[in-house]
N, C-alpha and C positions, 0 to 999 in steps of 0.2 A: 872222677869227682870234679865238679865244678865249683868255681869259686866268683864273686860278683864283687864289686863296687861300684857302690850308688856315687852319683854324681854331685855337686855341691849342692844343684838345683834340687836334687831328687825327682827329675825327671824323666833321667834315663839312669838305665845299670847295665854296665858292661859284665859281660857275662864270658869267662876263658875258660874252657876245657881244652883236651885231648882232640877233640874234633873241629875246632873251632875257637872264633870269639863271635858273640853275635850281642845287638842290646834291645834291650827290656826298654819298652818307652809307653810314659802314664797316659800320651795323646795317643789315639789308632792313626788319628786324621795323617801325620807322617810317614805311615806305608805307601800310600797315594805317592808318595815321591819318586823322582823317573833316577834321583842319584842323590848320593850321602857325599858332601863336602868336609873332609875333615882340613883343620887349620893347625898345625902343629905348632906354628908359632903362639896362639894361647889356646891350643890342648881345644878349639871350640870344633863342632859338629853342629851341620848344617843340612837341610833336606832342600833339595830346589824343587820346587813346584813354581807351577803356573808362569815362568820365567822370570823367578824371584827364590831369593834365601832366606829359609825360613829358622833362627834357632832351636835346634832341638834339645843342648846344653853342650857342657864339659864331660872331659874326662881327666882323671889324674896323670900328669904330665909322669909319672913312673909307668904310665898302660902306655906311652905314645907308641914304642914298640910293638905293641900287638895290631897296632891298623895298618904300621908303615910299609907289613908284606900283603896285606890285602889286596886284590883287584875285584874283591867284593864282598858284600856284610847279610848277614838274615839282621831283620826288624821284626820283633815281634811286639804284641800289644795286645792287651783283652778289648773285646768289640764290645759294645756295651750292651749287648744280647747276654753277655757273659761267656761267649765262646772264644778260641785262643786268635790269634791270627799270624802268620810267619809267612814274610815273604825276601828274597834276596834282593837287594838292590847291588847297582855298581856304588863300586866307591872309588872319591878323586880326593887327591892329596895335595891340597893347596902349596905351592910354592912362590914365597915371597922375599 
């Protein structure tokens, strides 16, 4: 069973099961991204594109533990066709 928390934006939802964490994000457009920057110093995620950081939102500083073991995330998004979309990017763990 899985279990989610939306984000303050409501933009994305982290989503942790048994197999994973992956997040639910309302834009598709940040799949396109070649890497997900999380910032643990305030809990932000970041997609780079185009050689630039783009916000994606927060997460609750009580999930920072679930990305810290990641060396990569699925992004999922509905396409506005209405079909699903899921893909893995790498993820980097800012350190500041």
């Amino acid at each position: 069973m899985s279990c989610h928390q939306k984000s303050q934006q409501e933009d994305l939802i982290l989503h942790k099961a048994p197999e994973g964490v992956w997040l639910e994000l309302a834009d598709p457009c940040f799949l396109r991204s070649d890497t997900v920057l999380y910032t643990p110093r305030d809990h932000s995620l970041h997609a780079v594109m185009h050689e630039s950081l783009h916000l994606m939102g927060h997460i609750e500083a009580a999930d920072d533990h679930h990305l810290q073991a990641q060396p990569h995330i699925r992004l999922t998004a509905k396409h506005p066709n209405g079909t699903a979309l899921a893909l893995q990017k790498r993820l980097v763990i800012a350190i500041a």
